[in-house]
C-alpha positions, -999 to +999 in steps of 0.1 A: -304+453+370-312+418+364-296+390+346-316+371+322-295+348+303-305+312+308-292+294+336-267+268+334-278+230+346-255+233+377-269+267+385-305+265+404-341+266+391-361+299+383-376+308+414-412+303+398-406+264+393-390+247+428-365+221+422-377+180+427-363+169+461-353+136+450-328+155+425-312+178+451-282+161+466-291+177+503-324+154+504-306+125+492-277+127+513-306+131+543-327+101+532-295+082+531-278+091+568-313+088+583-312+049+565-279+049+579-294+057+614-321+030+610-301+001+604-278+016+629-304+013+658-317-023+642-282-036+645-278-016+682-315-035+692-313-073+674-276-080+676-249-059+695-274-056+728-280-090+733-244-102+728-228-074+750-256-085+777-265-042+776-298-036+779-292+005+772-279-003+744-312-028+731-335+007+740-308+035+721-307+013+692-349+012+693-349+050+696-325+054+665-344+033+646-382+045+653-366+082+650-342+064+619-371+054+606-393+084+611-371+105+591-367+088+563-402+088+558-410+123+565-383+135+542-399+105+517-437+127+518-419+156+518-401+151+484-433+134+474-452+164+482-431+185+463-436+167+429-469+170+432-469+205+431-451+212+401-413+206+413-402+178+393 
């Protein structure tokens, strides 16, 4: 038996039309921590290595920020990708 009344606007989309990324809290919240992580690693790399004389520190905060950055803009296409096939 299946229910067809309408769906409500907090309930999700009909499984014929997929939702737009950029409106579904989980990719935002992703985009976000991953901008998080890239500033993160920029202010590991420019500011606290160099003060704290650590040179570990200079390299983790380059990795955090190439993956940082990496992220953001795979989940970026990937939303992207999504509108243009109908999800948004």
């Amino acid at each position: 038996m299946t229910d067809d009344t309408p769906s409500s606007p907090g309930s999700a989309p009909p499984a014929d039309r997929p939702a737009d990324p950029e409106r579904e809290p989980i990719y935002r919240l992703v985009r976000r921590l991953m901008l998080f992580d890239l500033l993160l690693g920029v202010v590991l790399f420019a500011i606290v290595g160099p003060i704290w004389h650590i040179p570990g520190l200079q390299i983790a905060g380059a990795l955090l920020a190439a993956i940082g950055l990496a992220l953001y803009v795979f989940f970026g296409r990937l939303a992207a990708r999504q509108r243009a096939r109908g999800g948004g």
